[in-house]
mmJSON file of the N, C-alpha and C atoms, coordinates in Angstrom:
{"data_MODEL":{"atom_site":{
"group_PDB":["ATOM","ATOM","ATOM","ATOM","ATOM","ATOM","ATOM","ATOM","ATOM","ATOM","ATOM","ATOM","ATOM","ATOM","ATOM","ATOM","ATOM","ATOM","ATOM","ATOM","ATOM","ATOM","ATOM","ATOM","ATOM","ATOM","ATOM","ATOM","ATOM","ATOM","ATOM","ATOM","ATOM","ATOM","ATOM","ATOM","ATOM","ATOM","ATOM","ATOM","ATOM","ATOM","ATOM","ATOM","ATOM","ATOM","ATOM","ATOM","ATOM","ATOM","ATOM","ATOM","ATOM","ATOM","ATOM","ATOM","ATOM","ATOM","ATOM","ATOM","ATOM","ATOM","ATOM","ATOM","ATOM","ATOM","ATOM","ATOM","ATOM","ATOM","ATOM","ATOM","ATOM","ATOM","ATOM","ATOM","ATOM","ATOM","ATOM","ATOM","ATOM","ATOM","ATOM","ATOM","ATOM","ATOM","ATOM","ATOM","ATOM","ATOM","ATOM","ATOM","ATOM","ATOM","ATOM","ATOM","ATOM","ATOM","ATOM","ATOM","ATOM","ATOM","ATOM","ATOM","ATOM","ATOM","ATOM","ATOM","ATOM","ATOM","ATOM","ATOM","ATOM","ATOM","ATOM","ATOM","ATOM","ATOM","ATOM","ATOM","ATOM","ATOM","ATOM","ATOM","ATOM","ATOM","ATOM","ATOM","ATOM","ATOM","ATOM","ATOM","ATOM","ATOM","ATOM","ATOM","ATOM","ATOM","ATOM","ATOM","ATOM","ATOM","ATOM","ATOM","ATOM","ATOM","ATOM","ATOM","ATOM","ATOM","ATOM","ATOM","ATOM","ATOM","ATOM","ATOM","ATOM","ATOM","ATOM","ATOM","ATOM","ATOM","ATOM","ATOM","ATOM","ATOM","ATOM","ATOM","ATOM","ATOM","ATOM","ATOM","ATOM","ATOM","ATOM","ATOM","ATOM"],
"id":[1,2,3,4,5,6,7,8,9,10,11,12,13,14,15,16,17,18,19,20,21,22,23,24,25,26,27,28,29,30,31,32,33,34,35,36,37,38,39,40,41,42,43,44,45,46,47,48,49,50,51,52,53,54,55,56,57,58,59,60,61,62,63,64,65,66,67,68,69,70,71,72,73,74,75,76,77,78,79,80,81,82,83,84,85,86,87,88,89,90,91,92,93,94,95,96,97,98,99,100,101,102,103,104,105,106,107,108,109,110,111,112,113,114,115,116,117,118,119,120,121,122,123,124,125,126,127,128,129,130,131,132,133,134,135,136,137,138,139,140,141,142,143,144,145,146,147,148,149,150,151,152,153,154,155,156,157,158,159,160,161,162,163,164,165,166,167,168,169,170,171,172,173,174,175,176,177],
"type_symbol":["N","C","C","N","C","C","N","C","C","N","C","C","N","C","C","N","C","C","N","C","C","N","C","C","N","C","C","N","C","C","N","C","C","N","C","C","N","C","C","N","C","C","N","C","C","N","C","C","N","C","C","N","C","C","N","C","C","N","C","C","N","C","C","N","C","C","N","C","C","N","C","C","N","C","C","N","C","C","N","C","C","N","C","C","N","C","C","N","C","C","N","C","C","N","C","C","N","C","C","N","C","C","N","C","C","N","C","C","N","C","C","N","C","C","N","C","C","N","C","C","N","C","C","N","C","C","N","C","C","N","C","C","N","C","C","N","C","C","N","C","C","N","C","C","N","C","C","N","C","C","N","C","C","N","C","C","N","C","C","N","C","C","N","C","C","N","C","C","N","C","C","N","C","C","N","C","C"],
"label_atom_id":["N","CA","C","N","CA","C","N","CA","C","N","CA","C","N","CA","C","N","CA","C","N","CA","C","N","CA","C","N","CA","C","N","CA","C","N","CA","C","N","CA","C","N","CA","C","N","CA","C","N","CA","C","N","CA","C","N","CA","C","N","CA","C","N","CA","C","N","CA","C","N","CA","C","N","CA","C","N","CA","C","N","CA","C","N","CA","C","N","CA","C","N","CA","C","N","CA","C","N","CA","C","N","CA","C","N","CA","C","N","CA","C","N","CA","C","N","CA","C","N","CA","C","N","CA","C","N","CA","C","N","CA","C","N","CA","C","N","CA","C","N","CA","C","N","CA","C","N","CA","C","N","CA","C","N","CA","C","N","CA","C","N","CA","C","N","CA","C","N","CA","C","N","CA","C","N","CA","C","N","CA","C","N","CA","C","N","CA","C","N","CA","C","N","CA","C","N","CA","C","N","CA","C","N","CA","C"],
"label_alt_id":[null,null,null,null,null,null,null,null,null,null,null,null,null,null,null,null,null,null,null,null,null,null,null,null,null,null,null,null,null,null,null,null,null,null,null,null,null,null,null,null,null,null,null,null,null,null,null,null,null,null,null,null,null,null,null,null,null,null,null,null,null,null,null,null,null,null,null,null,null,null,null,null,null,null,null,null,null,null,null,null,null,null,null,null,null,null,null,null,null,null,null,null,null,null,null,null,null,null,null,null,null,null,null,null,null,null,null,null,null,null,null,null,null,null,null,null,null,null,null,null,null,null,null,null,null,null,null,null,null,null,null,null,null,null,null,null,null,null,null,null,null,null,null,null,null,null,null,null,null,null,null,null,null,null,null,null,null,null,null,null,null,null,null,null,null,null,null,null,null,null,null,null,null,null,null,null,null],
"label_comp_id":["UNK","UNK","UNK","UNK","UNK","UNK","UNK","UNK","UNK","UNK","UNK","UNK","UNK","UNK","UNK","UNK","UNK","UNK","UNK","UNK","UNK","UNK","UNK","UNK","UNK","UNK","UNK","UNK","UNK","UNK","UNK","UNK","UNK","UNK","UNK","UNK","UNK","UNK","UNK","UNK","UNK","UNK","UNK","UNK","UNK","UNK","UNK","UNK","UNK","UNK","UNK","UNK","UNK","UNK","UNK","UNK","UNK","UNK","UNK","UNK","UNK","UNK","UNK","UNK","UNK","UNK","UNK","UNK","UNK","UNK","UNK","UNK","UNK","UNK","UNK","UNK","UNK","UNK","UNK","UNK","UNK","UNK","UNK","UNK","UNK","UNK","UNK","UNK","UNK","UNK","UNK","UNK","UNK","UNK","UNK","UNK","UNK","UNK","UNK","UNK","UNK","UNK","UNK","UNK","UNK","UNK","UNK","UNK","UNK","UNK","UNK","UNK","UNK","UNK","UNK","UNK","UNK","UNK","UNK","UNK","UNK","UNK","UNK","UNK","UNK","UNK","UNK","UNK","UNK","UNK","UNK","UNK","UNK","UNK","UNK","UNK","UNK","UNK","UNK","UNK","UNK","UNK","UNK","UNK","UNK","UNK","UNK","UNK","UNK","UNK","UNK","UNK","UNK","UNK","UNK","UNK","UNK","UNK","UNK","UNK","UNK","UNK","UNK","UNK","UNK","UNK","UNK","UNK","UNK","UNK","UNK","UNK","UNK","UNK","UNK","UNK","UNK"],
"label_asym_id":["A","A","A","A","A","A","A","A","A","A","A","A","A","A","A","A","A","A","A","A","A","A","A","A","A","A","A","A","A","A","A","A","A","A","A","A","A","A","A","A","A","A","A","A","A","A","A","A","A","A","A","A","A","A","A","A","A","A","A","A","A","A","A","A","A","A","A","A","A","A","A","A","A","A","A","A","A","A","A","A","A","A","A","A","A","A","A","A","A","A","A","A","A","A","A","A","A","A","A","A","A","A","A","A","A","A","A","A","A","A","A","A","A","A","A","A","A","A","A","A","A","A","A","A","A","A","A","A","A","A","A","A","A","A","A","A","A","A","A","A","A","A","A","A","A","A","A","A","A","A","A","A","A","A","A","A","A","A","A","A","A","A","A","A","A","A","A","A","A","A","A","A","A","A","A","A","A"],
"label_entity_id":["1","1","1","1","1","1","1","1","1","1","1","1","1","1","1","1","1","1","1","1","1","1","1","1","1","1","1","1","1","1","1","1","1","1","1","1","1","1","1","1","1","1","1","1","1","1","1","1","1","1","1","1","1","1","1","1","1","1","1","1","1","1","1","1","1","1","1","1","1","1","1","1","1","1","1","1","1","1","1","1","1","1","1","1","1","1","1","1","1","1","1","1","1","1","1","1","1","1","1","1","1","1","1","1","1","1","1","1","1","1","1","1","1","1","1","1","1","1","1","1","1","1","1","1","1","1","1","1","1","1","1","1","1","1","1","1","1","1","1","1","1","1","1","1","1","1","1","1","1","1","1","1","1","1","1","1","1","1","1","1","1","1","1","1","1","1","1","1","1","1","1","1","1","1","1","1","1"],
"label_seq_id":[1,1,1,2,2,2,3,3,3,4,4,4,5,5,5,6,6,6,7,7,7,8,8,8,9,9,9,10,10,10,11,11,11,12,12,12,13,13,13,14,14,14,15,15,15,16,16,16,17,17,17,18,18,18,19,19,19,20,20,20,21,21,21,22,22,22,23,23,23,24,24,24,25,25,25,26,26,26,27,27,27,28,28,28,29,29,29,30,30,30,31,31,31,32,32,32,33,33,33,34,34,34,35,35,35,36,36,36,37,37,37,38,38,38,39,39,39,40,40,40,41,41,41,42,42,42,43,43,43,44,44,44,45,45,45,46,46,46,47,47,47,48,48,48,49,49,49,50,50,50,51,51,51,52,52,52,53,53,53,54,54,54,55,55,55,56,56,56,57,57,57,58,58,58,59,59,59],
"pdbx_PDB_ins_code":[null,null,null,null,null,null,null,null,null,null,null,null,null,null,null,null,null,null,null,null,null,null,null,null,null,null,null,null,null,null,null,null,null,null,null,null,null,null,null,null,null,null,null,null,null,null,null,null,null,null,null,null,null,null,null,null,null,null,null,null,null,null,null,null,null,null,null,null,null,null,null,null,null,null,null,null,null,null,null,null,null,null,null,null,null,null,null,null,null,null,null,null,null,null,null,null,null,null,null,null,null,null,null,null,null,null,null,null,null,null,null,null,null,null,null,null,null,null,null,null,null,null,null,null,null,null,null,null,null,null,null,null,null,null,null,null,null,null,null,null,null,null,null,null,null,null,null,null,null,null,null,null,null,null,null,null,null,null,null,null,null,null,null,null,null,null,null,null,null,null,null,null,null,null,null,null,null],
"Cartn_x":[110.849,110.458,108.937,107.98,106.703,106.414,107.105,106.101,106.387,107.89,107.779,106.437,105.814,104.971,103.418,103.61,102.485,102.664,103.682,103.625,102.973,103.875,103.088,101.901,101.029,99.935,98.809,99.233,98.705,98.239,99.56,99.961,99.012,99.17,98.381,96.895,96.952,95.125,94.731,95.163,95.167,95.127,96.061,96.066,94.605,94.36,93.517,91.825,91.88,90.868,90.587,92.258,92.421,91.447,91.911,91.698,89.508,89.497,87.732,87.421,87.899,87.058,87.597,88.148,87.958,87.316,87.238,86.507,84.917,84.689,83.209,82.696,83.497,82.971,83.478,84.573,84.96,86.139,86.829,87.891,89.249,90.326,91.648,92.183,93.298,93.73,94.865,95.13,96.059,94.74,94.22,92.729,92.84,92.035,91.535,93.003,94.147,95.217,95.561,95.287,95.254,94.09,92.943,92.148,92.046,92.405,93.399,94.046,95.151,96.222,95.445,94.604,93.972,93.107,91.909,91.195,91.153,92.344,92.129,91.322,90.97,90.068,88.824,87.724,86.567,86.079,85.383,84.666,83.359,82.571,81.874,82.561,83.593,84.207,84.88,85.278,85.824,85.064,83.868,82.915,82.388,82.245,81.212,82.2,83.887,84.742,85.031,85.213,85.28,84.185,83.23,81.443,81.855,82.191,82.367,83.106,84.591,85.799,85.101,84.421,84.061,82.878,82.025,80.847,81.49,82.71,83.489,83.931,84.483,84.875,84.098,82.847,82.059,81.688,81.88,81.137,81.83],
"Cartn_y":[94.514,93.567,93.468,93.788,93.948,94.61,95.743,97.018,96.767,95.982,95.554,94.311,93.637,92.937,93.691,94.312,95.546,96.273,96.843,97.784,96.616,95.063,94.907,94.42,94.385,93.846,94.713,96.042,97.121,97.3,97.353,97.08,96.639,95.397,94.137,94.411,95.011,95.38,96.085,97.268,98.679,98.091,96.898,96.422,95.748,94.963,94.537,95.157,96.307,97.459,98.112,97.965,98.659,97.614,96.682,95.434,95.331,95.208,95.433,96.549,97.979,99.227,99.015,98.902,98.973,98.157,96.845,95.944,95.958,97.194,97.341,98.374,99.674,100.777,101.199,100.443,100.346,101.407,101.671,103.195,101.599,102.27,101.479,101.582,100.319,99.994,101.193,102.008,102.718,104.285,104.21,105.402,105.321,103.652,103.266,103.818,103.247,103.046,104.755,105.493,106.646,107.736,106.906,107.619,106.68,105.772,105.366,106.264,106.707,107.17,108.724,109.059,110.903,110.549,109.671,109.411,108.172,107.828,106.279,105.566,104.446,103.232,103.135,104.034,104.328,104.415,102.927,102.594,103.047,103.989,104.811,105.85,106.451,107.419,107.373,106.349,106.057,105.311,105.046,104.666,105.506,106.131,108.048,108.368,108.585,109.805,107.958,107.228,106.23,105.993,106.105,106.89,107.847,109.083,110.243,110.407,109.384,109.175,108.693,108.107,106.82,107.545,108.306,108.891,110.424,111.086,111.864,111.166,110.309,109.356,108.812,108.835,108.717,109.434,110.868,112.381,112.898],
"Cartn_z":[129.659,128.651,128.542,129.567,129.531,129.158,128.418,128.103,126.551,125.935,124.603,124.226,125.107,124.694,124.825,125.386,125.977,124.257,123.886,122.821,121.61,121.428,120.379,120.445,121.472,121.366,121.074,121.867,120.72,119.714,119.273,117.78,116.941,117.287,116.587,117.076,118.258,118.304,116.944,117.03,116.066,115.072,113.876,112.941,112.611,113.68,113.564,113.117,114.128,113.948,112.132,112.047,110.984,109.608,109.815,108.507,108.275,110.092,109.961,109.717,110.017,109.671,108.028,107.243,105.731,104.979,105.757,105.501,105.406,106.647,107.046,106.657,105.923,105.553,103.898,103.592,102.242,101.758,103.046,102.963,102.56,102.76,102.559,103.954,104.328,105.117,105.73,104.726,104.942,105.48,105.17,105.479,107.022,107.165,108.11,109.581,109.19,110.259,110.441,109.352,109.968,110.615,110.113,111.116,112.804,112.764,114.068,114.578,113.96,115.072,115.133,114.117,114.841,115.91,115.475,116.597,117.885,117.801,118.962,118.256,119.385,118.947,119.371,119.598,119.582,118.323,118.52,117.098,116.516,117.04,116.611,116.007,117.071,115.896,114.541,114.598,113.694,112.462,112.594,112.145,111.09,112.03,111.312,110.634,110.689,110.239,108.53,108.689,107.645,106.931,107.274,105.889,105.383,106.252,106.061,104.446,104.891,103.898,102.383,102.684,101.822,100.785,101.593,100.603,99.931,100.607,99.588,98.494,98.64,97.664,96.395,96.436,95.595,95.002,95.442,94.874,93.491],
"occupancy":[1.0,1.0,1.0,1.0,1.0,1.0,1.0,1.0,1.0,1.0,1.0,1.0,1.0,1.0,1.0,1.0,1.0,1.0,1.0,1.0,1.0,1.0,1.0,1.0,1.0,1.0,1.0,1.0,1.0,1.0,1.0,1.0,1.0,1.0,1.0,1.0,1.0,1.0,1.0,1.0,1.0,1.0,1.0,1.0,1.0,1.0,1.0,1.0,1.0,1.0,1.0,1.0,1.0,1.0,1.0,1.0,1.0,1.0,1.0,1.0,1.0,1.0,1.0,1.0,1.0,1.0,1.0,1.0,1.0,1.0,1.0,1.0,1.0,1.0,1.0,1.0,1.0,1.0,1.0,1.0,1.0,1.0,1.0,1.0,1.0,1.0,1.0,1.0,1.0,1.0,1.0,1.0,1.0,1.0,1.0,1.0,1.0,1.0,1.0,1.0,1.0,1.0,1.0,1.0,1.0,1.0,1.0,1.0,1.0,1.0,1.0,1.0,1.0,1.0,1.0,1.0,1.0,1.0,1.0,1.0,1.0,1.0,1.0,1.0,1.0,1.0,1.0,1.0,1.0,1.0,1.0,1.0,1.0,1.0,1.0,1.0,1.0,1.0,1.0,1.0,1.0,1.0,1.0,1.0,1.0,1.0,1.0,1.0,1.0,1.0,1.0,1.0,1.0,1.0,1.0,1.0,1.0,1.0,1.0,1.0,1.0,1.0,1.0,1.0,1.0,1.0,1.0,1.0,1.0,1.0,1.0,1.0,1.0,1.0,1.0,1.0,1.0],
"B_iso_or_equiv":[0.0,0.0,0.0,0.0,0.0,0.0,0.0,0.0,0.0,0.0,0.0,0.0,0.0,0.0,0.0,0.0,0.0,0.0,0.0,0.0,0.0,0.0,0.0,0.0,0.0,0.0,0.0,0.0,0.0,0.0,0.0,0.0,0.0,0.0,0.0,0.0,0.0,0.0,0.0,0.0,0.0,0.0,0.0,0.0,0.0,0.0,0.0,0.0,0.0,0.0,0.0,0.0,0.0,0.0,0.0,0.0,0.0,0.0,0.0,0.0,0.0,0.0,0.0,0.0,0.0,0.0,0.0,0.0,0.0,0.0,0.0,0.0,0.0,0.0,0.0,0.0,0.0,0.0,0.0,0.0,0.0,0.0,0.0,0.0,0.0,0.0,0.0,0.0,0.0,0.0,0.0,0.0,0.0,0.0,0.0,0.0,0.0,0.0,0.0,0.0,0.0,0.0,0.0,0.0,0.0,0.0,0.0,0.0,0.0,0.0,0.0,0.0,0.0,0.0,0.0,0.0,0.0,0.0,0.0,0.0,0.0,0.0,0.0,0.0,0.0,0.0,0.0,0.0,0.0,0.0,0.0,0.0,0.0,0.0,0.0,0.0,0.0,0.0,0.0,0.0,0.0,0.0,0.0,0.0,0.0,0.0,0.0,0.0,0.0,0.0,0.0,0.0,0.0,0.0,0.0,0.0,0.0,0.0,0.0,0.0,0.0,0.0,0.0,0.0,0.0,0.0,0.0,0.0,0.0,0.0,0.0,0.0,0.0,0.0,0.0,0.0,0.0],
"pdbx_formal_charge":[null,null,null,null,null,null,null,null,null,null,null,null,null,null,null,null,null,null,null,null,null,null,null,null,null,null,null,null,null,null,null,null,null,null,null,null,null,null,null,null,null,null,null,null,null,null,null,null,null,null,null,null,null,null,null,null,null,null,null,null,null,null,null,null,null,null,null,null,null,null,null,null,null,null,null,null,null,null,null,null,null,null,null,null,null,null,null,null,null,null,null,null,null,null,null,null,null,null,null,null,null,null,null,null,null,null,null,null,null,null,null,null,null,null,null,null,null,null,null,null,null,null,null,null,null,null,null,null,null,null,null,null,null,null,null,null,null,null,null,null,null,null,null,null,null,null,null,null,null,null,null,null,null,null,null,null,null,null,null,null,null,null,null,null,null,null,null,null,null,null,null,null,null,null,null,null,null],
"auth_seq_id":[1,1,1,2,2,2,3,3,3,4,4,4,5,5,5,6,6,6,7,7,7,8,8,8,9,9,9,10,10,10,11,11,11,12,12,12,13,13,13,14,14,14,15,15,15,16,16,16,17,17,17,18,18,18,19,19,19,20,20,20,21,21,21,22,22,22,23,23,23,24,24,24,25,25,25,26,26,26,27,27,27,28,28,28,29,29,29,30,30,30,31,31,31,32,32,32,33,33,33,34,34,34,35,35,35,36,36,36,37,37,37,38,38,38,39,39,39,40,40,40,41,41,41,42,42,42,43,43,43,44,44,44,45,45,45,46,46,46,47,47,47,48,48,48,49,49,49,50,50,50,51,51,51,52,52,52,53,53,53,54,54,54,55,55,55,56,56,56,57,57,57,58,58,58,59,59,59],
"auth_comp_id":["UNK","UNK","UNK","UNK","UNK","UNK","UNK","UNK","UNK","UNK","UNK","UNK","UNK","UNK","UNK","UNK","UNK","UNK","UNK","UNK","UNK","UNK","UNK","UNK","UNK","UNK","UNK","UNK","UNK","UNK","UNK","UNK","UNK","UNK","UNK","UNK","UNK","UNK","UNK","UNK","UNK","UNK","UNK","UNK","UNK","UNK","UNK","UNK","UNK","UNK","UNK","UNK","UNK","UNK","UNK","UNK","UNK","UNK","UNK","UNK","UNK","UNK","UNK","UNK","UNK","UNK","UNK","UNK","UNK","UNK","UNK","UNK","UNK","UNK","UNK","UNK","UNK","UNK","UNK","UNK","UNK","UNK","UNK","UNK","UNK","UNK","UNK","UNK","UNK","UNK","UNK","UNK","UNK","UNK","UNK","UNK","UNK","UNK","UNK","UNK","UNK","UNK","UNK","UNK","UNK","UNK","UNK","UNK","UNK","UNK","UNK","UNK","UNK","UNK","UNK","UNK","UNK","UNK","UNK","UNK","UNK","UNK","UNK","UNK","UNK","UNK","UNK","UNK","UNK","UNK","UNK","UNK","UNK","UNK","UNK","UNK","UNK","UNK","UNK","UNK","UNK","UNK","UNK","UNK","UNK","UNK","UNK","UNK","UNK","UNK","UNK","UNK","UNK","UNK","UNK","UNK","UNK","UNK","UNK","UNK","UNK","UNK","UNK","UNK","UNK","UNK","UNK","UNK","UNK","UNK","UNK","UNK","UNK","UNK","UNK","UNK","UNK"],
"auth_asym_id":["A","A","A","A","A","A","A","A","A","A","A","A","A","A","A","A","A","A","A","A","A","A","A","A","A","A","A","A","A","A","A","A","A","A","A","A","A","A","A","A","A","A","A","A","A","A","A","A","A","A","A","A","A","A","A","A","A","A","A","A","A","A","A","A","A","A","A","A","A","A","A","A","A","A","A","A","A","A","A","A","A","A","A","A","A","A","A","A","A","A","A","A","A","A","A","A","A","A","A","A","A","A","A","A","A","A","A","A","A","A","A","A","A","A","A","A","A","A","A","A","A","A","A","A","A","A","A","A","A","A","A","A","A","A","A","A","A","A","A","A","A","A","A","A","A","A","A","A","A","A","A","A","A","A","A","A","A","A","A","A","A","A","A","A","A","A","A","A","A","A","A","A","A","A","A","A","A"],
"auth_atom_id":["N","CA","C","N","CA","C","N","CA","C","N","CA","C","N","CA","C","N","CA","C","N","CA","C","N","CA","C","N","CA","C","N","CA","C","N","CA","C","N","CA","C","N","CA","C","N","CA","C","N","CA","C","N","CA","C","N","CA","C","N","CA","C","N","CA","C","N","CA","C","N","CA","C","N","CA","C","N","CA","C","N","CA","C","N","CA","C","N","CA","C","N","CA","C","N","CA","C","N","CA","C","N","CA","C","N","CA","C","N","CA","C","N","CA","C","N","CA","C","N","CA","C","N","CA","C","N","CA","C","N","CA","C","N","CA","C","N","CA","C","N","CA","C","N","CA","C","N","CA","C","N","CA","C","N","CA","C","N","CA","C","N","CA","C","N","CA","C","N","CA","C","N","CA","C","N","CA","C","N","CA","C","N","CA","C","N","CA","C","N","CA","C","N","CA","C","N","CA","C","N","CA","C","N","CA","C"],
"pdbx_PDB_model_num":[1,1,1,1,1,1,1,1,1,1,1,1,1,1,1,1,1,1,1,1,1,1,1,1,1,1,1,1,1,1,1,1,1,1,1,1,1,1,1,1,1,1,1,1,1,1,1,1,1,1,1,1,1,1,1,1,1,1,1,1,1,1,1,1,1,1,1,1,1,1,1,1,1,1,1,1,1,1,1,1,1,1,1,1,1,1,1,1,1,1,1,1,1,1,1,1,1,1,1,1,1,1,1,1,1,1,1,1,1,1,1,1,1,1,1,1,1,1,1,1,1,1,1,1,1,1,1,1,1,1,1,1,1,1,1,1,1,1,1,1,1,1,1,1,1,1,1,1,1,1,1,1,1,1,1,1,1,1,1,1,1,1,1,1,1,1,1,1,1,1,1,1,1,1,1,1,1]
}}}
């Protein structure tokens, strides 16, 4: 039963990650949650690769 509260707190971390990196770089929530699951939750990386997203996007 600990590892179901373990999984959603995760969860809800990752969601959370998700809502500020689109919030903070201007990609979509659905962008953001998948450059989550390629790169983990190292927020530099995910930082750089969500500019990255975002200034193709403009081109």
């Amino acid at each position: 039963m600990g590892d179901d509260k373990e999984e959603g707190a995760r969860l809800a971390d990752r969601s959370r990650l998700a809502v500020h990196l689109a919030k903070d770089t201007g990609i979509s929530e659905a962008q953001a949650r998948d450059l989550i699951g390629m790169l983990g939750t190292d927020r530099n990386s995910l930082l750089r690769e969500a500019r990255l997203i975002y200034d193709q996007r403009l081109r």
